[in-house]
C-alpha positions as CSV (number, residue, x, y, z in Angstrom):
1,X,0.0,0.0,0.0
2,X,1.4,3.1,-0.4
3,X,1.6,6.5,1.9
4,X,-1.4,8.2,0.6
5,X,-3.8,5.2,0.6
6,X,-3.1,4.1,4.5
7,X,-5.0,4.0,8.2
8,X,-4.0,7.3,9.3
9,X,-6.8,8.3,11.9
10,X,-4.8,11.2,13.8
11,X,-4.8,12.7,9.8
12,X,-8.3,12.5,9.5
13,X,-9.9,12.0,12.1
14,X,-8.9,12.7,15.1
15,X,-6.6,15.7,16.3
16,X,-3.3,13.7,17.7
17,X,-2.7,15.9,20.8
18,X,-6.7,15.6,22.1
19,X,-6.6,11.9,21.3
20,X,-3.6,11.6,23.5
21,X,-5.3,13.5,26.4
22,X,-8.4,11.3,26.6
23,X,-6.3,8.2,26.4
24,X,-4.8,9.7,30.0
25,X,-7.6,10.5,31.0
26,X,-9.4,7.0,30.3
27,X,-7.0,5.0,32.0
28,X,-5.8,7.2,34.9
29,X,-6.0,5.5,38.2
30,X,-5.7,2.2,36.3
31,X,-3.8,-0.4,35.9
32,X,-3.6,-0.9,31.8
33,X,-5.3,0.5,29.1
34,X,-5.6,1.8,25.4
35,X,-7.1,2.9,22.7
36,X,-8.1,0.6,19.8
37,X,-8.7,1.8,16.1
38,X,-9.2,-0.2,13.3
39,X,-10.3,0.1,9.7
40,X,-11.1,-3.3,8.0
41,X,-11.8,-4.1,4.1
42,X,-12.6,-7.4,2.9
43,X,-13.6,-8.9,-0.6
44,X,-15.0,-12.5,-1.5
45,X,-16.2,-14.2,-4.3
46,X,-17.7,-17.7,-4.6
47,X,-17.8,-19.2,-7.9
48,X,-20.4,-21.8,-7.6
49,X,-22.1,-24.3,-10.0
50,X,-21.1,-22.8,-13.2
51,X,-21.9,-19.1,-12.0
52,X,-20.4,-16.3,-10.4
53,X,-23.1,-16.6,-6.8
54,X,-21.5,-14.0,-5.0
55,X,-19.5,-11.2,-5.1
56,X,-19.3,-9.2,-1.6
57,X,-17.1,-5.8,-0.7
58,X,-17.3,-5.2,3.1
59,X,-15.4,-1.7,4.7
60,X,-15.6,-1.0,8.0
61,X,-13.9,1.4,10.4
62,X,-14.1,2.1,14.0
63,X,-12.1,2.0,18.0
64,X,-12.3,0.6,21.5
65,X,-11.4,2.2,24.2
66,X,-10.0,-0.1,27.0
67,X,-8.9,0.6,31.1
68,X,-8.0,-2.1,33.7
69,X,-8.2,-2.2,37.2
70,X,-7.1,-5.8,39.0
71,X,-9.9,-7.9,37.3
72,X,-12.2,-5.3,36.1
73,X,-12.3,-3.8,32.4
74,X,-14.2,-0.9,31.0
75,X,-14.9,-1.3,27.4
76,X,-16.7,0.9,25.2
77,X,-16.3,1.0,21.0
78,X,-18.2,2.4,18.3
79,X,-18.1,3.1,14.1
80,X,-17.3,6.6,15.0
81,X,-13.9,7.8,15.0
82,X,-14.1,11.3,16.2
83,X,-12.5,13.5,19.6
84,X,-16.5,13.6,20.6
85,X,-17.4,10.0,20.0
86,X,-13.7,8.9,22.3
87,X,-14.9,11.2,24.9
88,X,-18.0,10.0,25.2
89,X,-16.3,6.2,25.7
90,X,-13.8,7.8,27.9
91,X,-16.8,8.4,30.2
92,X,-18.3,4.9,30.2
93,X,-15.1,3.0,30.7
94,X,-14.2,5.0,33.7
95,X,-17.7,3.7,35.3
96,X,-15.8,0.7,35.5
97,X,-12.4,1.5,37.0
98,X,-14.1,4.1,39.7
99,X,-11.6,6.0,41.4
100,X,-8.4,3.9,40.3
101,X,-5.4,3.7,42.9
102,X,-3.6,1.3,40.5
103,X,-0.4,1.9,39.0
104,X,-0.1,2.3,35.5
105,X,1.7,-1.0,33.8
106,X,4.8,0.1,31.3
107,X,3.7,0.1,27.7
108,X,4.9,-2.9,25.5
109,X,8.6,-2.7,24.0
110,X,8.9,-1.2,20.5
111,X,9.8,-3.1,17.5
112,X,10.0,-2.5,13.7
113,X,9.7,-6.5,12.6
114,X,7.6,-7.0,9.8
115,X,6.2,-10.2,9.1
116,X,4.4,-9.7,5.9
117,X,3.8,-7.7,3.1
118,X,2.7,-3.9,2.9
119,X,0.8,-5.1,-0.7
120,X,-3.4,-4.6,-0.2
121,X,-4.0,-8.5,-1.3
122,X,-7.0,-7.0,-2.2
123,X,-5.4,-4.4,-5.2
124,X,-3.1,-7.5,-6.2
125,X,-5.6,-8.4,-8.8
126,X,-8.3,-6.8,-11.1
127,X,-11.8,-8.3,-10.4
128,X,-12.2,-9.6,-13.7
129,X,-9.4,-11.4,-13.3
130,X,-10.4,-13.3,-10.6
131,X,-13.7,-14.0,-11.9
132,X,-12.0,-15.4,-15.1
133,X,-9.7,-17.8,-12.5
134,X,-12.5,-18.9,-11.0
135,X,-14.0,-19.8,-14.3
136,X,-10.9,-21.5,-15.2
137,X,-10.7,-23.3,-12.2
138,X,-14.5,-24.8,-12.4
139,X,-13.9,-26.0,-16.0
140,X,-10.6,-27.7,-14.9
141,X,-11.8,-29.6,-12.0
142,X,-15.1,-30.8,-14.1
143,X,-12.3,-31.9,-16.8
144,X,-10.9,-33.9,-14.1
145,X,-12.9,-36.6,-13.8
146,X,-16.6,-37.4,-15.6
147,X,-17.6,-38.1,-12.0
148,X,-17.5,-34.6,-11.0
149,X,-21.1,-32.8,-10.5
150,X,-20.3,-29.6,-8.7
151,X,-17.5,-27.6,-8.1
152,X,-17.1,-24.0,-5.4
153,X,-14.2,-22.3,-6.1
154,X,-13.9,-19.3,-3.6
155,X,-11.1,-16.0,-3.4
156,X,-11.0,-14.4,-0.6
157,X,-9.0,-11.3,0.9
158,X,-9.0,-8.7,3.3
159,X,-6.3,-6.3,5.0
160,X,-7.3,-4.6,8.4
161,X,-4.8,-1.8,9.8
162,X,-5.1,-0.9,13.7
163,X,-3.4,2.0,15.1
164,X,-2.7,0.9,19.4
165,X,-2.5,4.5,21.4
166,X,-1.4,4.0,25.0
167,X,-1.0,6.6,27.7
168,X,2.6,7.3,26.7
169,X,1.3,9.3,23.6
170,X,3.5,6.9,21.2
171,X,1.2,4.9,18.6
172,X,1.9,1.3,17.6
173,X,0.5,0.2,13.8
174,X,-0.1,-2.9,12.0
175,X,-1.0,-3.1,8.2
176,X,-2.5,-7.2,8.4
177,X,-2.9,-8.7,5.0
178,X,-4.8,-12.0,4.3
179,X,-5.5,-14.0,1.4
180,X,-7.1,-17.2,0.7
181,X,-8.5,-19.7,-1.8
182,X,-10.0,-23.0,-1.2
183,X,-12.1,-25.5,-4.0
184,X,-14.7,-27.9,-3.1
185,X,-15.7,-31.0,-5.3
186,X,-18.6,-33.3,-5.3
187,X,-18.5,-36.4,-7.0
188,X,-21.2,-39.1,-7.8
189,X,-21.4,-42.9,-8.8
190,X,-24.4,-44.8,-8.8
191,X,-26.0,-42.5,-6.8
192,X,-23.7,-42.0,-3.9
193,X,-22.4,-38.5,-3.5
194,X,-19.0,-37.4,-1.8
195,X,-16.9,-34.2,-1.5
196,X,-13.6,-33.3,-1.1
197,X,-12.5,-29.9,-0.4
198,X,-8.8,-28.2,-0.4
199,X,-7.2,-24.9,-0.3
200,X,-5.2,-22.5,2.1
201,X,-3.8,-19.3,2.2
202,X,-1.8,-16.7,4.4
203,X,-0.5,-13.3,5.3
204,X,0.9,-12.4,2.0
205,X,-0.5,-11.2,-1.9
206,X,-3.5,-12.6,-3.9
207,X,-1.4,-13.0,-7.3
208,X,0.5,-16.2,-6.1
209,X,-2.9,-17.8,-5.4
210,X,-4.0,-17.6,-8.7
211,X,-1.7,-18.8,-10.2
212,X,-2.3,-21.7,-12.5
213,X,0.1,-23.9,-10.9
214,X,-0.8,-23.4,-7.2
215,X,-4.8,-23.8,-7.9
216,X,-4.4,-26.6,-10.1
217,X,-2.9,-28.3,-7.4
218,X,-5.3,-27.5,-5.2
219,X,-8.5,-28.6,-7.6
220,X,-6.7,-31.9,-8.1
221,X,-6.2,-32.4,-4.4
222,X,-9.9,-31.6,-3.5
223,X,-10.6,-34.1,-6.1
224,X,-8.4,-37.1,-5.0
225,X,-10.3,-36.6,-1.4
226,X,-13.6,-36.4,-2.7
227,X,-12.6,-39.8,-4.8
228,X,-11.2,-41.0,-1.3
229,X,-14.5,-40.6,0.1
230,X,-16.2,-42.1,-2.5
231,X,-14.6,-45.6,-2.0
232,X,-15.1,-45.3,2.1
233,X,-16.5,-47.7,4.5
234,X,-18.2,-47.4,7.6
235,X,-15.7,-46.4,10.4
236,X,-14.7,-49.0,13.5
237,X,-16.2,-48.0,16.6
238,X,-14.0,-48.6,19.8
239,X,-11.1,-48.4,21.4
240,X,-7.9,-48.3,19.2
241,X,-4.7,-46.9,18.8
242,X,-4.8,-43.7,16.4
243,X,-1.9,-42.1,13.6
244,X,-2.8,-39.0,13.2
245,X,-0.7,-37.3,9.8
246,X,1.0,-34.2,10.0
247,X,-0.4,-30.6,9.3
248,X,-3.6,-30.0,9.3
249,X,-4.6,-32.7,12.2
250,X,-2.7,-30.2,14.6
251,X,-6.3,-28.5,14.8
252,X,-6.8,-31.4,17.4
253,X,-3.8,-30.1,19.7
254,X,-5.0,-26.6,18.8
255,X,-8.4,-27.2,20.5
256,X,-7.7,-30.4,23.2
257,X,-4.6,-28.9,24.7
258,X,-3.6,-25.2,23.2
259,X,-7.3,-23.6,24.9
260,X,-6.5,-25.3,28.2
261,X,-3.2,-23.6,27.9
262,X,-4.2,-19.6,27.8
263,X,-3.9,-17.9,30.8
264,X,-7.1,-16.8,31.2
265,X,-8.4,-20.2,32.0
266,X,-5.8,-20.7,34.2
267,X,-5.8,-17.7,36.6
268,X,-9.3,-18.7,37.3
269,X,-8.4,-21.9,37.9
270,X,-10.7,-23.5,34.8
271,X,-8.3,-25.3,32.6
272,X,-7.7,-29.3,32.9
273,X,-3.5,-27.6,33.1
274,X,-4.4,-25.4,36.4
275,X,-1.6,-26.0,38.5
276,X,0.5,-27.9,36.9
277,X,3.4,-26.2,35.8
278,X,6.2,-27.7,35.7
279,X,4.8,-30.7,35.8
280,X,5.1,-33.8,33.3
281,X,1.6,-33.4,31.3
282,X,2.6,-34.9,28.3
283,X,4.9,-37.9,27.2
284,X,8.8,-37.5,27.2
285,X,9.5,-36.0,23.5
286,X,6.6,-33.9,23.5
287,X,7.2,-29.7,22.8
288,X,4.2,-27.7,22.4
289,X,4.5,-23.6,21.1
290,X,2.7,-20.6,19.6
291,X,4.6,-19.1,17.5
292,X,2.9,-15.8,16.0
293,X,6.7,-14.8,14.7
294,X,6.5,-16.9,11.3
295,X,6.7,-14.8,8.4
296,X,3.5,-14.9,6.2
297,X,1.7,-17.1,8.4
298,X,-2.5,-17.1,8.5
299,X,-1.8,-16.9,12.6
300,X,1.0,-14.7,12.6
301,X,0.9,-11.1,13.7
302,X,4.0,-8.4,14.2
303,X,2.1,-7.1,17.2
304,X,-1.1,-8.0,19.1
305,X,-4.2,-6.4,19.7
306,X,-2.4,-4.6,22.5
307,X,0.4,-3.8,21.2
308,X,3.1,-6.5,22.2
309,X,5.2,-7.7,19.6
310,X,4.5,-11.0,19.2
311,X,6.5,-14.1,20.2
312,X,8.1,-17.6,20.0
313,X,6.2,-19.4,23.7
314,X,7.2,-22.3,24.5
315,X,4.2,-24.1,26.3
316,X,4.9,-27.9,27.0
317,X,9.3,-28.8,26.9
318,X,9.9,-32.5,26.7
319,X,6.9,-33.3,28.2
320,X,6.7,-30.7,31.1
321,X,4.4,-28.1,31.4
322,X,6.5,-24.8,31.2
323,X,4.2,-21.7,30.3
324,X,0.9,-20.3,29.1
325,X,-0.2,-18.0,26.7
326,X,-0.5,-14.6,28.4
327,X,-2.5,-11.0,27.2
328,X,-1.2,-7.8,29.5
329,X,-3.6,-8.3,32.0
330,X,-3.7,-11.9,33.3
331,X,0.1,-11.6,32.7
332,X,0.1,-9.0,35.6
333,X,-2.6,-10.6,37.6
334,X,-0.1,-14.0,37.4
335,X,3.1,-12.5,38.1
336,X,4.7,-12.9,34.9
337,X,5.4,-11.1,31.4
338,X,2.6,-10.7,28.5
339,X,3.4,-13.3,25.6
340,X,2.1,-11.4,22.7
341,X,-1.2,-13.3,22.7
342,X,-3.7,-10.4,23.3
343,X,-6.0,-11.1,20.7
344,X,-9.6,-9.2,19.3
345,X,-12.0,-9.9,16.7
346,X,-12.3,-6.6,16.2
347,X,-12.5,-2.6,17.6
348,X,-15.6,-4.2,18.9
349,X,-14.3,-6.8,21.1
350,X,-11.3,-6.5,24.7
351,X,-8.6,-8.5,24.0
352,X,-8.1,-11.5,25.9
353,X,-5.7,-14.4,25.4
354,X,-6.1,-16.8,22.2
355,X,-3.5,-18.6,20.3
356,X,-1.3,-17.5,17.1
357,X,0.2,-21.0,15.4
358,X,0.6,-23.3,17.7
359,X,2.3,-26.7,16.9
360,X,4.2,-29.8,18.2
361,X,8.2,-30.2,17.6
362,X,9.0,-33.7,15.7
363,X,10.6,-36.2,16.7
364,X,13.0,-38.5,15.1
365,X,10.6,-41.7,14.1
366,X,10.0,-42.2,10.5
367,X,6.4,-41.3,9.5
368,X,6.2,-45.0,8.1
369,X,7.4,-46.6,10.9
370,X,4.7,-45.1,13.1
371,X,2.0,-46.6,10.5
372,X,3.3,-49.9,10.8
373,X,2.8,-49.9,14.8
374,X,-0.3,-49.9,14.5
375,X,-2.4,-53.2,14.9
376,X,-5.4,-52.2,14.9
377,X,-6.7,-48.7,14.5
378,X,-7.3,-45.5,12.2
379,X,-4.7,-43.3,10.6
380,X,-6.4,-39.9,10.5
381,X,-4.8,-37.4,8.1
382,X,-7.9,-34.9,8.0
383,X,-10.1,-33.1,10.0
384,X,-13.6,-31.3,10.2
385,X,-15.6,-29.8,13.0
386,X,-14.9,-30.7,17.0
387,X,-16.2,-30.2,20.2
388,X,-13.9,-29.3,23.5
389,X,-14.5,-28.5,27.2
390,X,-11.7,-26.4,28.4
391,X,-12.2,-27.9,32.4
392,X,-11.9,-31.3,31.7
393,X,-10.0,-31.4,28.2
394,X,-12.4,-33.8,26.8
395,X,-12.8,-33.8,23.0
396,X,-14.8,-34.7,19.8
397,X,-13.7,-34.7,16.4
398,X,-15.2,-35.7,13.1
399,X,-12.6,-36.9,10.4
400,X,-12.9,-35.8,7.0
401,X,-10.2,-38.2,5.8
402,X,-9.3,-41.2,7.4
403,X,-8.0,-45.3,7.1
404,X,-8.5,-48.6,8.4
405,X,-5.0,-49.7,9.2
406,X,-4.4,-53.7,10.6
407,X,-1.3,-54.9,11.2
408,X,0.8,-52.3,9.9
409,X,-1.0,-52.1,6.9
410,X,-3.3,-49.4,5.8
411,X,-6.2,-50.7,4.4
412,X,-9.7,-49.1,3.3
413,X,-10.6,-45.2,3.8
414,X,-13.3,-45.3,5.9
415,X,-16.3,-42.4,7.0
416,X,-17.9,-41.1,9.6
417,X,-15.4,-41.5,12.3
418,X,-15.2,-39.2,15.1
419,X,-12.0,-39.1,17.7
420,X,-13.0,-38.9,21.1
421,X,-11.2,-38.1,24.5
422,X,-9.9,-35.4,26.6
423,X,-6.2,-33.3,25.9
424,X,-4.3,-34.3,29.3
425,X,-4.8,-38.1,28.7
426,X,-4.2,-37.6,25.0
427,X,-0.8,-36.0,25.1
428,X,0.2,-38.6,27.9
429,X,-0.8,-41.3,25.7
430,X,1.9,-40.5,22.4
431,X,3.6,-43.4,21.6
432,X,5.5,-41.9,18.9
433,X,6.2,-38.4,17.1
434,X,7.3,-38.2,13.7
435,X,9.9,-36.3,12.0
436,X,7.9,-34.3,9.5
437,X,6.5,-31.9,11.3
438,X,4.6,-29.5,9.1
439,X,2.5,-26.2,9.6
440,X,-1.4,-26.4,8.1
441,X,-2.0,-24.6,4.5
442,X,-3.9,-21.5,6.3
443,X,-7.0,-22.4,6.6
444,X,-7.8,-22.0,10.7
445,X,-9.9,-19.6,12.6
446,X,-10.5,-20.2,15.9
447,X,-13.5,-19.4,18.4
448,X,-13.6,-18.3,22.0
449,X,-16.2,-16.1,23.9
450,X,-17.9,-15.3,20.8
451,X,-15.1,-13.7,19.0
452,X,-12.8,-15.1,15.5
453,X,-9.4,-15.0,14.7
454,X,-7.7,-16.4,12.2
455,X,-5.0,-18.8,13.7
456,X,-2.0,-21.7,12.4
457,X,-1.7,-25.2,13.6
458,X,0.8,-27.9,13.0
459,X,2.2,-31.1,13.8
460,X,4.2,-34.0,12.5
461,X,2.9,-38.1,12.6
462,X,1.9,-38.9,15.4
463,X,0.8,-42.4,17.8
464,X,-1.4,-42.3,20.2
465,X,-2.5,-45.1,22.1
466,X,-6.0,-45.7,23.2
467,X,-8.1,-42.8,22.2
468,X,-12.0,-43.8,21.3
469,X,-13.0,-44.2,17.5
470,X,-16.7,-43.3,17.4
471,X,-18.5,-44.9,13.9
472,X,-20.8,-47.1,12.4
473,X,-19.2,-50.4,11.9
């Protein structure tokens, strides 16, 4: 983006110096505190059954104004960005704090990192372009195979710029770029329908996306799924011993373990890890972090929603439970320092600790070595929709993609199996962890409290013994 087309709020909006006052004046007597602004565009279009279906161009702009006191935060946000609208929030928001007698924390250290490009994704390509690509990519996949009957082909990006003004007067930006692109396939033989569905994306530029050679790749991957599905059995029910693949099935330690590990839950004392640290929660091998430091990453940020760089928190070392995932104020009410995980949906929403891209370290077994421990159980290599409880860790999760293995061998894909247990048990229960660790294709967003961010997960091949298959066989 260049100069003239970027957020720029104390330009146009507001007058710097007054901004600055009210910011003071917000959070005086309190403990923490800032003011929030935020303008968001977003574009998608969804190419489906031979037609352009929809073609949407959201813009949106507004700020929250935050102050802390101990466990009590004042909140108030609105669409107007304006020295009268601010002052108005500054009013609510003090409601909260009363009087104060806290002591202001220190704002966040400085940094200039940047971990992904300044280019609007948006810009990066003319709208007829990607209508044509999406055209292009329909007729492809239907050339595919004569089995195909439907095809969705959806582009997707959006760039959202925050300005972060604390009481020192000095404000922290972020220009956040995403882009994505994901295909869907149905297929059909004597009568039976399947689908299969691929695609990813990241922090970076549009073009690459559409590219013949990266959606190609992803039409023909969608395919071979939906062609997986199409030759599935019913799933085993019971207890067995699981492989799960790399990638993608980290969205299992995402939800099982990494929610149980943000330090909301355990201040209050709510997560299955509460108490615990330093403890052995996991098998010997086992290293768990989130990571919001990776260049170009769908999770990554240079700074969170409060204006702490983001960083490289390790969570679980060798087994042992070694930190959480902290925002600025549970970090103060726990003693230790914020780890760059103070995360918001929006101007609209506090911040309040969530996860960046947080995956499991490998190990040194060979991927196919794991497969061939297994006697008699599932290898899982992709995932849909799942269920957790943050108090006791337990767990549901539907497969998308999945085998029968016996004996070392894997046999028939199978459908309609659903993973069940809790995190703790889980991580305890790892047999063996692969060398291949790799990172998902950027396709996460994560829920908590009502509010969506987009997020990273990632793992290599992993064993784990004695988890419950749920099916129909």
């Amino acid at each position: 983006m260049t100069d003239s087309t970027l957020f720029r709020p104390f330009e146009t909006h507001l007058g710097a110096d007054d901004a600055r006052a009210l910011v003071r004046r917000a959070v005086a007597g309190g403990d923490d505190g800032e003011l929030f602004l935020e303008r968001r565009r977003s574009e998608a279009l969804v190419f489906d059954d031979g037609r352009l279906k929809t073609a949407s161009y959201d813009a949106a702009e507004g700020f929250g104004l935050r102050a802390v006191r101990d466990e009590t935060t004042g909140y108030a946000h609105s669409t107007e960005i304006s020295d009268r609208a601010i002052a108005r929030a500054v009013d609510t928001v003090r409601l909260a704090i009363g009087d104060g007698g806290g002591a202001l924390a220190p704002a966040p250290a400085a940094t200039n990192r940047r971990l992904y490009t300044d280019r609007d994704p948006i810009a990066d390509a003319a709208f007829a372009a990607k209508v044509d690509t999406l055209r292009e990519i329909d007729a492809f996949a239907r050339a595919l195979d004569p089995r195909v009957v439907q095809v969705s082909a959806t582009v997707a990006a959006s760039i959202q710029e925050v300005v972060i003004l604390r009481a020192d007067g000095v404000p922290v930006t972020d220009q956040r770029p995403m882009a994505r692109l994901n295909v869907s396939v149905i297929v059909e033989r004597a009568g039976r329908r399947e689908s299969g569905s691929s695609g990813g994306g990241g922090r970076a530029g549009l073009a690459m996306l559409l590219e013949p050679h990266h959606w190609q790749g992803v039409a023909r991957e969608a395919l071979r799924i939906a062609l997986v599905n199409l030759e599935a059995v019913p799933a085993p029910a019971g207890m067995m011993d699981v492989a799960l693949g790399p990638g993608w099935p980290g969205i299992l330690l995402h939800e099982a373990v990494g929610h149980g590990l943000e330090g909301d839950f355990n201040r209050k004392g709510t997560s299955a890890f509460a108490g615990l640290m330093g403890q052995q929660v996991a098998a010997k091998g086992v290293t768990v972090l989130d990571d919001g430091t990776i260049p170009d990453r769908r999770g990554s940020i240079t700074v969170d929603d409060e204006g702490t760089p983001s960083n490289r928190t390790v969570l679980i070392e060798d087994g042992i439970l070694v930190g959480f995932m902290q925002d600025r104020q549970n970090a103060r009410l726990m003693g230790v320092a914020p780890t760059g995980n103070g995360r918001r949906e929006s101007h609209a929403h506090a911040p309040m600790p969530r996860m960046t891209n947080t995956y499991m370290l490998s190990g040194d077994a060979a991927p196919d070595d794991i497969v061939a421990e297994l006697k008699d159980g599932i290898y899982a290599v992709g995932f849909g929709g799942g269920q957790v409880d943050i108090t006791s860790g337990k767990f549901v999760f539907s497969c998308t993609e999945a085998y029968r293995v016996q004996n070392g061998k894997v046999g028939a894909p199978v459908k309609g199996a659903t993973l069940i247990g809790d995190g703790p048990t889980s991580l305890r229960q790892i047999r063996a962890i692969g060398n291949d660790m790799a990172l998902d294709p950027g396709i996460g967003n994560c829920g908590k409290a009502g509010q969506w961010v987009p997020v990273g997960v990632g793992q290599p091949t992993l064993l784990i013994g004695g988890l419950t298959v749920g099916g129909s066989a």
